[in-house]
C-alpha positions in Angstrom: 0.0 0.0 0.0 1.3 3.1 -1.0 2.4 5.7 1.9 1.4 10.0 1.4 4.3 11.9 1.9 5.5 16.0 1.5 8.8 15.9 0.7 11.0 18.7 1.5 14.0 19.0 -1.1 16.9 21.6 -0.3 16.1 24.8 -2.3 12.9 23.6 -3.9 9.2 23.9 -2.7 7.6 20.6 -0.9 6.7 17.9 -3.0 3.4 15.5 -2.4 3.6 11.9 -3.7 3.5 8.3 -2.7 6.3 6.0 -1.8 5.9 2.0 -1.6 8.0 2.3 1.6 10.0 4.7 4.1 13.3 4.9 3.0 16.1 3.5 5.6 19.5 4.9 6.6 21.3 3.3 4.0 19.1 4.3 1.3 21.1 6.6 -1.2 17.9 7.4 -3.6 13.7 8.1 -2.6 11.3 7.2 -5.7 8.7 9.2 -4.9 4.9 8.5 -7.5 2.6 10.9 -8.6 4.8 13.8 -7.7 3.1 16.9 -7.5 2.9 20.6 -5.1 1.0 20.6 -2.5 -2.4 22.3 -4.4 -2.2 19.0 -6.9 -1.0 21.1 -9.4 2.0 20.3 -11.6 5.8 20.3 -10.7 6.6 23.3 -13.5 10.4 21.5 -14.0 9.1 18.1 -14.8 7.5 16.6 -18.2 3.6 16.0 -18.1 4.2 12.4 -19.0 6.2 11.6 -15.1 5.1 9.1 -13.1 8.3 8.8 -10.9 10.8 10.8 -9.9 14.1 9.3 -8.3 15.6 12.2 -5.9 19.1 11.2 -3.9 18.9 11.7 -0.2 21.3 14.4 0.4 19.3 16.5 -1.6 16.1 15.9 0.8 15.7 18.2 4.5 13.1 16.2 5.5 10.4 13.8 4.9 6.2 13.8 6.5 4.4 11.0 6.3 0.8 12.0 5.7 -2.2 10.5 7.2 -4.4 7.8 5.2 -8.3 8.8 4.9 -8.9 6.2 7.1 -6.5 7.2 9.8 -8.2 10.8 9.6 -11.9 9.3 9.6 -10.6 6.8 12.9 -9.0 10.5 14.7 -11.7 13.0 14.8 -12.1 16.2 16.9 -13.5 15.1 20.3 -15.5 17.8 22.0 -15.7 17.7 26.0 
């Protein structure tokens, strides 16, 4: 199952897309699908036709994983 994430690349805006898993500490390279900015708009330096984008690590700050619909449906505002 495919994980949400908002990649954060050094000197670039945030990028949303879906990864088959989290990357580990050896991992040199993040394939991220479906890449796009956070409005689902198009990334303006890549083709129309990408699927998959292969960024190296040292080039990421940071990574957020991104809650499933079913994980926001299960976590819901709880009033007292």
């Amino acid at each position: 199952m495919p994980i949400s994430v908002l990649v954060h690349i050094s000197g670039e805006e945030a990028v949303v897309g879906e990864i088959e898993e989290l990357p580990g500490p050896n991992d040199t390279n993040i394939t991220v699908n479906n890449p796009r900015r956070r409005d689902d708009k198009e990334l303006p330096y890549l083709a129309e036709t990408v699927v998959s984008v292969i960024w190296p690590m040292h080039r990421i700050t940071f990574i957020e994983v991104l809650p499933t619909r079913e994980e926001e449906e299960l976590i819901g505002f709880v009033r007292e």
